[in-house]
N, C-alpha and C positions, 0 to 999 in steps of 0.2 A: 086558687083551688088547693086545699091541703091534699094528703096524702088519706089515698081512698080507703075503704075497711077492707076490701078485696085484696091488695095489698099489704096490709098489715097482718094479716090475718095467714100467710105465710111467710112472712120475713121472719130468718131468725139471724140470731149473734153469729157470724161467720166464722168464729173462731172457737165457741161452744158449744154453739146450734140449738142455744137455750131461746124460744121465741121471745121476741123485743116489741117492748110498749111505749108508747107515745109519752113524753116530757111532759111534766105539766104546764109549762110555756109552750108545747107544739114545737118547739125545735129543734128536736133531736128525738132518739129511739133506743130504750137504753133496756140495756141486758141486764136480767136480778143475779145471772148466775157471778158474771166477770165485774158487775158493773163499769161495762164501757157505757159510753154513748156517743152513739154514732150522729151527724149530722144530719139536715136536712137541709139543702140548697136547692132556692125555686123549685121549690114543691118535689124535690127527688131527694131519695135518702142515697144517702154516701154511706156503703155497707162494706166500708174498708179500714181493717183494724189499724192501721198509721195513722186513718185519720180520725178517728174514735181517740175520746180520753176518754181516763178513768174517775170515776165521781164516786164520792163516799155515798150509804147507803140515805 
């Protein structure tokens, strides 16, 4: 089960509170403002800037 629209649909970057979209692999959940991306482990996002990289645009 990935990660629901309900879900997404309030998650934002914790660190800019810019909301965050889906990776095009579905792996992660990445911010336009910071460009971090955040994880997602067994279907839960890891919404913790340590463990976010930063990924070119």
């Amino acid at each position: 089960m990935a990660v629901s629209k309900e879900l997404l649909e309030i998650l934002v970057c914790p660190l800019c509170k810019t909301p965050v979209r889906l990776t095009p692999d579905n792996h992660g959940l990445k911010c336009s403002t910071c460009h971090r991306v955040y994880p997602i482990r067994d279907d839960i996002p890891v919404m913790l800037v340590d463990e976010a990289r930063i990924e070119a645009e």
